[in-house]
N, C-alpha and C positions, 0 to 999 in steps of 0.2 A: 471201599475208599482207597486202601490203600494197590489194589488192582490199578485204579485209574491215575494213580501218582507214578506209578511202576512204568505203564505203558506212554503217561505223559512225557517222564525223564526217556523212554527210548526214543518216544519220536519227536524231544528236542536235539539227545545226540545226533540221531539221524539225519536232523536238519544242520547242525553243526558239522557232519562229515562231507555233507556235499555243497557246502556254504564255496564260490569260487572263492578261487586261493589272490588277493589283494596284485595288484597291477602293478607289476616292476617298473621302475625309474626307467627311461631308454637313454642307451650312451649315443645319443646323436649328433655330430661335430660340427655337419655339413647343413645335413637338411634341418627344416622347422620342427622344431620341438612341438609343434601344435598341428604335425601332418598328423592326418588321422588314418587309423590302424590300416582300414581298406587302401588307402593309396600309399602308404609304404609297404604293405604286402606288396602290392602291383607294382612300383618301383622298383623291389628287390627282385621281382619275377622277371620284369621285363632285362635286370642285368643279367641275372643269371643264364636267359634264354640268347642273348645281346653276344656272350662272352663261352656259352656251351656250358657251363658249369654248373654244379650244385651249391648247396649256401655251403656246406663245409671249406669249398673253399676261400671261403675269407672267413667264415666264424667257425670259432674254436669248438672241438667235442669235450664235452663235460664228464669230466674225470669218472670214472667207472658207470660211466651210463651211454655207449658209443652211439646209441641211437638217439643222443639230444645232442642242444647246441647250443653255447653259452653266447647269445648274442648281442650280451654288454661286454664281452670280452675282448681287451687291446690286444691281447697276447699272438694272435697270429700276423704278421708284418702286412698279409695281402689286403689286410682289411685297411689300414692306413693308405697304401699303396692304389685300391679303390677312392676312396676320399678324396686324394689326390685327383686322378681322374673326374670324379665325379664334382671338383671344383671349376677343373678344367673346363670340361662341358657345359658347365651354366656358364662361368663368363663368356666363351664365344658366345651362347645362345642369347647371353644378357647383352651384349658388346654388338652383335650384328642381326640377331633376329626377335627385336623383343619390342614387337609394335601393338600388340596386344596389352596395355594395362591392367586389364582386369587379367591376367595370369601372372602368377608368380614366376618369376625369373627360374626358380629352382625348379619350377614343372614345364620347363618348354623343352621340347624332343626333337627341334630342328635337326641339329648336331647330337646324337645321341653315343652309346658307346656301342652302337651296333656299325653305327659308319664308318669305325677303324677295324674294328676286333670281328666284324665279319662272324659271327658266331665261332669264334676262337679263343680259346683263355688269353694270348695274347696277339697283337695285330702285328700282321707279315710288318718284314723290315721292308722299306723302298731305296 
């Protein structure tokens, strides 16, 4: 009996160790708090490719771990500076391309940040 209490308490911790770890608040200024996970990956993808960069450069590296990335973090300027932009680009798109009602203003890609920044961190001067 007491075997099966032994092996039960490991394979509750067991279950305890690989229990996922609880779903972080997202620091979201711009877009909808209620975008789901798959289309804010593909957003951030589509900047990152838009603009040549990786996400470090708007989200911060987490202090003694250089391979993560703290992406509720205000602390790097570029990330604000994005937001920016990325306000920019929905109102044109909301203001002259947004005939479609059933899309959300924040998801229309008329005007995107590939049309200035050309796959560039930032877009040639004119």
């Amino acid at each position: 009996m007491t075997v099966f209490f032994t092996c039960f308490a490991f394979v509750g911790l067991g279950v305890a160790a690989i229990k996922a770890p609880p779903v972080q608040e997202r620091n979201l200024k711009v877009l909808p708090m209620d975008i789901p996970d798959q289309k804010l990956d593909s957003l951030m993808e589509t900047y990152s490719q838009a603009l040549g960069v990786k996400c470090s450069f708007c989200h911060t590296k987490v202090t003694g771990f250089p391979d993560s990335l703290d992406f509720r973090s205000d602390t790097e300027p570029m990330k604000e500076n994005a937001r920016e932009m990325i306000r920019m680009t929905i109102q044109i798109n909301k203001t002259h391309f947004y005939f479609d009602k059933n899309t959300r203003p924040e998801y229309l890609h008329t005007v995107s940040c590939r049309t200035c920044h050309r796959g560039q961190p930032f877009p040639p001067e004119y």
